[in-house]
MARBA-3410 file (N, C-alpha, C, O; in Angstrom, 1 decimal):
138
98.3,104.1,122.2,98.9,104.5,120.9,98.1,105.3,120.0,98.7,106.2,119.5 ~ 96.8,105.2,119.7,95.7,106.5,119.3,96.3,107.9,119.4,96.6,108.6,118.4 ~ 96.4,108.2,120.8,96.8,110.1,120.5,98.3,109.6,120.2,98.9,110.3,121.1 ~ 99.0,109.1,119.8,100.2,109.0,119.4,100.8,109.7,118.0,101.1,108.7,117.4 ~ 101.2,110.6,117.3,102.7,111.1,118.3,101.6,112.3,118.6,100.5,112.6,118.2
102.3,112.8,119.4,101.7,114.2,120.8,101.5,115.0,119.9,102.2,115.2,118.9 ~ 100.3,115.7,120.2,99.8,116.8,119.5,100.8,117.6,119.5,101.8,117.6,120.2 ~ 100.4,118.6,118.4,101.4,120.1,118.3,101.5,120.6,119.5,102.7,121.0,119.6 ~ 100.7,120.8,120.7,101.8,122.0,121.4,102.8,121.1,122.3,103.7,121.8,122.9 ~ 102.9,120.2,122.5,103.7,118.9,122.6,103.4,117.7,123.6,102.2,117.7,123.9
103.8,117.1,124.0,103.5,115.5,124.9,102.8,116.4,126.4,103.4,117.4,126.7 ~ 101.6,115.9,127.2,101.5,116.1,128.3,102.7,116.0,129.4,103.4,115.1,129.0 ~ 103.1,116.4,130.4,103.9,116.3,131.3,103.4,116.1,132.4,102.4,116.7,132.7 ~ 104.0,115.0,133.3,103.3,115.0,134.8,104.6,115.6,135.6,105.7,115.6,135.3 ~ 104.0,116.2,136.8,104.8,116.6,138.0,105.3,117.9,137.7,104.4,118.7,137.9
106.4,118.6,137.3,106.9,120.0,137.6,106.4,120.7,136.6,106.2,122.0,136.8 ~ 106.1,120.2,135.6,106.2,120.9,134.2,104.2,120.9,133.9,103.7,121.4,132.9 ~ 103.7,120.3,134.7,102.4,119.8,134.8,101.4,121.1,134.0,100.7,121.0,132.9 ~ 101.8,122.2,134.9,101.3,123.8,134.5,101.3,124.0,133.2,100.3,124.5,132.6 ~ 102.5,123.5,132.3,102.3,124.3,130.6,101.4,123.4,130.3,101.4,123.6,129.1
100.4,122.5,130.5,99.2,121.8,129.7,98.2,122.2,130.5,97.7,121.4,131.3 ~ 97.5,123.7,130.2,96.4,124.3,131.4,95.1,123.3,130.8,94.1,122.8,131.4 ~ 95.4,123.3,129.4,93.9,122.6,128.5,93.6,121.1,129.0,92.5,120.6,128.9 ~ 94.8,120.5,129.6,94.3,119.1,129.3,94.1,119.0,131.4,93.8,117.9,131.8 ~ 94.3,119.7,132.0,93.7,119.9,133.3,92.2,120.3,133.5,91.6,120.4,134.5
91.8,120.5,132.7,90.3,121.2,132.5,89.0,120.2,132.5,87.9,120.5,132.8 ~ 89.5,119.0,132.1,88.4,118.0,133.0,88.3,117.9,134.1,89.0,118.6,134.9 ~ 87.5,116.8,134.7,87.6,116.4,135.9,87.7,114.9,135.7,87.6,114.4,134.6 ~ 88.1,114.3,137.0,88.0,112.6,137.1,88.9,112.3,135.9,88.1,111.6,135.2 ~ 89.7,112.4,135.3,90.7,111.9,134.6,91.6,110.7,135.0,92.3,110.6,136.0
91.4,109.8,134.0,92.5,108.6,134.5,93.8,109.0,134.0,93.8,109.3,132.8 ~ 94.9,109.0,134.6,96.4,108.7,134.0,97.2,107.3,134.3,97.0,106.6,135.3 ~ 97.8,107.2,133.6,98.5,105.8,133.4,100.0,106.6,133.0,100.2,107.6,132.3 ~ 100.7,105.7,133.6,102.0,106.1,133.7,103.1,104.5,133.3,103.1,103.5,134.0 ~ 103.9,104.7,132.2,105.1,103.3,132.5,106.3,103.6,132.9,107.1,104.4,132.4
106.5,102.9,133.6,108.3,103.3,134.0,109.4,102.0,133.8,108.8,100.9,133.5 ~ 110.3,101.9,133.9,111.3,101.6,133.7,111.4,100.7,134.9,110.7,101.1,135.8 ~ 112.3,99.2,135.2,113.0,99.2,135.8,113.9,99.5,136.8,113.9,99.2,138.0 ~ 114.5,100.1,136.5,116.1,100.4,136.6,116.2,102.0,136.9,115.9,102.6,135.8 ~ 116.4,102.8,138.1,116.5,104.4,137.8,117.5,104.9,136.4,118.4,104.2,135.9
117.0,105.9,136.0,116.0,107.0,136.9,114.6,107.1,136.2,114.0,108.1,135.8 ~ 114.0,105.4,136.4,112.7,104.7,136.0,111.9,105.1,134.8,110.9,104.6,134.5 ~ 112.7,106.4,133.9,111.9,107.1,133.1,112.0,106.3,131.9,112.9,105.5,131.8 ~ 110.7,106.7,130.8,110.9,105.9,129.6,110.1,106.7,128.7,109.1,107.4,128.9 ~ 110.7,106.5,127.3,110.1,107.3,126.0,109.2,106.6,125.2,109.7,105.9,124.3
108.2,106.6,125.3,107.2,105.9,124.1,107.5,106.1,122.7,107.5,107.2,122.1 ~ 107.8,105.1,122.1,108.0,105.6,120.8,107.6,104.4,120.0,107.5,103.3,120.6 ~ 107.4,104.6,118.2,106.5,103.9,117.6,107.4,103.4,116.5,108.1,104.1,115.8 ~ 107.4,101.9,116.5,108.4,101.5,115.6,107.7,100.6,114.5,107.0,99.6,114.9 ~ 107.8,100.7,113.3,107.7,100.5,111.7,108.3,99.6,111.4,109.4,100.0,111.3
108.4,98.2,111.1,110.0,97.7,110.4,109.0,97.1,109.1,108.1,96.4,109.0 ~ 109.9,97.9,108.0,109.4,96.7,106.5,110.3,95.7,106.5,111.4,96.2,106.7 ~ 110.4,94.3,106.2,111.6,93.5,105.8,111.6,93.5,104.3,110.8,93.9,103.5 ~ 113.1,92.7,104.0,113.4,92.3,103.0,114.0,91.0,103.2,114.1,90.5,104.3 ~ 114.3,90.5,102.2,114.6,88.7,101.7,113.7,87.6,101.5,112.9,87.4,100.6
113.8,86.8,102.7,113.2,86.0,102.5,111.6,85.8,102.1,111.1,86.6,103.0 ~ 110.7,85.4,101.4,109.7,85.6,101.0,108.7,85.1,102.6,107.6,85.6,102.6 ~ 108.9,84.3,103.6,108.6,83.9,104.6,109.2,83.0,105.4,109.6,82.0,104.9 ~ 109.4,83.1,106.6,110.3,82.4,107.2,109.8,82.2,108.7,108.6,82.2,109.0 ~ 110.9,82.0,109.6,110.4,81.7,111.3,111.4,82.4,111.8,112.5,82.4,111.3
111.3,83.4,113.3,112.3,83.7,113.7,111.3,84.3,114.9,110.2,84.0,115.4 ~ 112.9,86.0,115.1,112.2,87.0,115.9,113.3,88.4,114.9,114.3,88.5,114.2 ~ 112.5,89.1,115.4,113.0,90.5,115.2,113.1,91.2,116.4,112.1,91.4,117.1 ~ 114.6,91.7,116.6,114.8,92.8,117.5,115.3,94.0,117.5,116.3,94.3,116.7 ~ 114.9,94.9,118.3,116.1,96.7,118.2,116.7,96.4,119.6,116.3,96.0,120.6
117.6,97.0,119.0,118.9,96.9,120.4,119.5,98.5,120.4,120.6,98.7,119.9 ~ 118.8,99.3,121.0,119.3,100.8,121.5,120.8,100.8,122.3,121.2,100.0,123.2 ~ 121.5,101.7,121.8,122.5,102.1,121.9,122.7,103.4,122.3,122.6,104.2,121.4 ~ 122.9,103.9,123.9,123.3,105.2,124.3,124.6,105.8,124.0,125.6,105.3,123.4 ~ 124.4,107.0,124.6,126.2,107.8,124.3,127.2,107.2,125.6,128.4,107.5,125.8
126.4,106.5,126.4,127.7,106.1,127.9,127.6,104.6,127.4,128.6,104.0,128.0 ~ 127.1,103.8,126.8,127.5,102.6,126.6,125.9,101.4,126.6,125.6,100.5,125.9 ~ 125.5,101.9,127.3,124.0,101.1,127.8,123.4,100.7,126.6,123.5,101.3,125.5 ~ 122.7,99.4,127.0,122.1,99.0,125.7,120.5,98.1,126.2,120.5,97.1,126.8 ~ 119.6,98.6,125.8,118.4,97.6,125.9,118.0,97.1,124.7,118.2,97.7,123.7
117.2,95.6,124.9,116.9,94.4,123.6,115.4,94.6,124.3,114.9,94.4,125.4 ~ 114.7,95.1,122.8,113.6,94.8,122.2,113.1,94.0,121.7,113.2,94.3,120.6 ~ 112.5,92.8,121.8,111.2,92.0,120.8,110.2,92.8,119.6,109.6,93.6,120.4 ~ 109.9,93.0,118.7,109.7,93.8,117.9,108.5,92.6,117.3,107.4,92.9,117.0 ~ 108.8,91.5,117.2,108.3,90.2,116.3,108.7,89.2,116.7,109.7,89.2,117.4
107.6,87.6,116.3,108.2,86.7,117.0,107.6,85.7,116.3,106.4,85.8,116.4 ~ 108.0,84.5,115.6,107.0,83.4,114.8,107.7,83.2,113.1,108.8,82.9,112.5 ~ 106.2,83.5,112.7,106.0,83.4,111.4,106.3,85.1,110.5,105.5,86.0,110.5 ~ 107.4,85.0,109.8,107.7,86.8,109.3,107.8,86.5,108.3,108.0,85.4,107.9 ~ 107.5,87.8,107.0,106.9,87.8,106.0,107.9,89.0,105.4,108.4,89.7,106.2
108.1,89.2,104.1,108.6,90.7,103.7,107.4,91.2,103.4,107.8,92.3,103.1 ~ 106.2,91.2,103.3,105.3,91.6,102.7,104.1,92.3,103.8,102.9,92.7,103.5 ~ 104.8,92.2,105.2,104.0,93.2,106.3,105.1,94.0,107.0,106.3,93.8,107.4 ~ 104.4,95.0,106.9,105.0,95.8,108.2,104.5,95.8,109.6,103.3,95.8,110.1 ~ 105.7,95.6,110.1,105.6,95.3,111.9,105.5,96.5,112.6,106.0,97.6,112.3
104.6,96.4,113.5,104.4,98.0,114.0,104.4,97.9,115.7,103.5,97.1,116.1 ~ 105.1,98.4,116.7,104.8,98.0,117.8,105.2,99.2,118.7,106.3,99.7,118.4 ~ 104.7,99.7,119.5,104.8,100.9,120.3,105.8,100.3,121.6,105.6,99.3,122.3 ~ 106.9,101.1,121.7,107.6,100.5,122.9,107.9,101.7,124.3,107.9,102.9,124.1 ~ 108.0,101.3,125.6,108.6,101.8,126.0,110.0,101.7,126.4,110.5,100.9,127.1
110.8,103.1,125.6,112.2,102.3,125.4,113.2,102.9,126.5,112.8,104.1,126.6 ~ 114.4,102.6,127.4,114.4,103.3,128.7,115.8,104.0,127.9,116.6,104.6,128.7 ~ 116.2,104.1,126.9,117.2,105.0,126.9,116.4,106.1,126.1,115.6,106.0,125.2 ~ 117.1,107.6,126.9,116.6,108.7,125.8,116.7,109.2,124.6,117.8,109.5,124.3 ~ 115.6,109.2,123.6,116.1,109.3,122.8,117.3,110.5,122.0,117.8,110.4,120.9
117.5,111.0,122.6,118.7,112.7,122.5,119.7,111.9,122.8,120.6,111.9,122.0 ~ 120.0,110.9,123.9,120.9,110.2,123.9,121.5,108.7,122.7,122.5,108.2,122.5 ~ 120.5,108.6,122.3,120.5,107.4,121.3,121.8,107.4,120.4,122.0,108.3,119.6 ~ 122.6,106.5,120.5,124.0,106.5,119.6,123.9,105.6,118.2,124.4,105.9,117.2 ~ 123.1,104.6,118.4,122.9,103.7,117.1,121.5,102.7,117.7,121.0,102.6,118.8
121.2,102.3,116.8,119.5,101.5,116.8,120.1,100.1,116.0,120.5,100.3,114.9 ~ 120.1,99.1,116.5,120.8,97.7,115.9,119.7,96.6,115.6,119.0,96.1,116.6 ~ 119.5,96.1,114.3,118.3,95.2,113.8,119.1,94.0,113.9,120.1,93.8,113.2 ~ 118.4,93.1,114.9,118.6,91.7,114.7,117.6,91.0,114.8,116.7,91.2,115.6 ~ 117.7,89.5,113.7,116.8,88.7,113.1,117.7,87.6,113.7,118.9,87.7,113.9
116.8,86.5,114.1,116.8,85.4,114.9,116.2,84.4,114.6,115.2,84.2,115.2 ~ 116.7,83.4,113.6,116.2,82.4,112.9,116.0,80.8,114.3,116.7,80.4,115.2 ~ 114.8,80.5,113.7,114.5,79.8,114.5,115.3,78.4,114.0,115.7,78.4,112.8 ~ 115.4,77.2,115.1,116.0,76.1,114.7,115.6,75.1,113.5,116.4,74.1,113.3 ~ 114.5,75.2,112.9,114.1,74.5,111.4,114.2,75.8,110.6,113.4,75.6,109.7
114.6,76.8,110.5,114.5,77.8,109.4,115.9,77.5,108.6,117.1,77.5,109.1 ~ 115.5,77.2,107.3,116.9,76.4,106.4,117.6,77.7,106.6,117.2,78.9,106.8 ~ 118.9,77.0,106.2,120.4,77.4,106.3,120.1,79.1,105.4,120.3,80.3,105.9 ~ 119.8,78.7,104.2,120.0,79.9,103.2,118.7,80.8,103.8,119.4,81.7,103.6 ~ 117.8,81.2,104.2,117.2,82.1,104.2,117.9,83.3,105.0,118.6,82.9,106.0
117.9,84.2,104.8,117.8,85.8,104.8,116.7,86.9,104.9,115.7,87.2,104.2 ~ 117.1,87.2,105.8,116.3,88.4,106.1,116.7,89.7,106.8,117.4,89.8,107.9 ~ 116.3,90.5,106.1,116.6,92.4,106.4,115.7,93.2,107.2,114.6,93.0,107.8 ~ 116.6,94.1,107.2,115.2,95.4,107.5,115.3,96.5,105.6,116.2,97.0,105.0 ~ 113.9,96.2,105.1,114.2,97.3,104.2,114.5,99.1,104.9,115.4,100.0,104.7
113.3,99.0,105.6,113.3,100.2,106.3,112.9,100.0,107.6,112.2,99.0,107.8 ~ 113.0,100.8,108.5,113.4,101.1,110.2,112.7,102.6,110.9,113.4,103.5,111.3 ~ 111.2,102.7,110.9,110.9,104.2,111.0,110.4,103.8,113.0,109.8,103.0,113.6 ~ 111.1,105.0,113.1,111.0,105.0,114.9,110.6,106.7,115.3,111.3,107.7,115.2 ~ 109.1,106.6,115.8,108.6,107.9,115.8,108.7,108.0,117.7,108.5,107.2,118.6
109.0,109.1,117.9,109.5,109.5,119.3,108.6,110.6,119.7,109.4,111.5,119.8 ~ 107.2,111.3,119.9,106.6,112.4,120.5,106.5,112.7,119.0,106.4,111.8,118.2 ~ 106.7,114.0,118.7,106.3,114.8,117.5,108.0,114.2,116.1,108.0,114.2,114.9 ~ 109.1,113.8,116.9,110.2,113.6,116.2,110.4,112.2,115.9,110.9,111.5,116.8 ~ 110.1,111.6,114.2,110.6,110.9,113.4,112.3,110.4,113.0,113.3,111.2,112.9
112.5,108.9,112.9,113.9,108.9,112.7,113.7,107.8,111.6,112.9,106.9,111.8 ~ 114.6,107.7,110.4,114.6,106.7,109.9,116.1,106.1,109.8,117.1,106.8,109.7 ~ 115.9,104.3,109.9,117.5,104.1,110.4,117.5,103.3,108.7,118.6,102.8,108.2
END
């Protein structure tokens, strides 16, 4: 997550497109690391997600994003999990398998644990999800 989001001339590419990054070919002995997906067509977008809360001043649960494509598909993220606070921001780099160009809606759900009293509440104040060089706020 360091070189995150991709320098200006944009994200490295492995395999066809390899050639438009002549600069970053110019070492030698280079390690690459690669994550894939599950499920074809195995690909996945790194992207960097933010969440501030609001309500409850501290509570127990989890936090999740639930991606939403234009054909219907949906993957559940863990985001947080325990002890949550409004007073931190949650920060966690995902690999997420729907594209982002495809993304139809991004869904926050909070997951109160079984002693967490009845009345507590909890939000997202804000939702920042950074994708390569493109920012989104939900």
């Amino acid at each position: 997550g360091k070189c995150f989001p991709c320098p200006q001339e944009g994200c490295p590419m492995m395999g066809h497109y390899a050639d438009q990054f002549p600069a970053k070919l110019q070492k030698e002995n280079q390690k690459y690391f690669l994550n894939t997906a599950a499920d074809p067509p195995f690909a996945t977008w790194r992207q960097k997600v933010l969440i501030k809360l609001a309500g409850a001043k501290k509570t127990r649960g989890d936090i999740n994003l639930v991606f939403h494509d234009t054909e219907g598909n949906t993957k559940n993220y863990e985001i947080a999990s325990g002890a949550l606070s409004q007073d931190e921001i949650y920060t966690k780099y995902l690999d997420v398998e729907i594209n982002p160009n495809n993304t139809k809606k991004i869904e926050f759900l909070w997951n109160k644990t079984l002693f967490t009293l009845l009345w507590a509440r909890l939000g997202a104040e804000t939702v920042n999800i950074t994708h390569g060089e493109h920012g989104l706020r939900w």
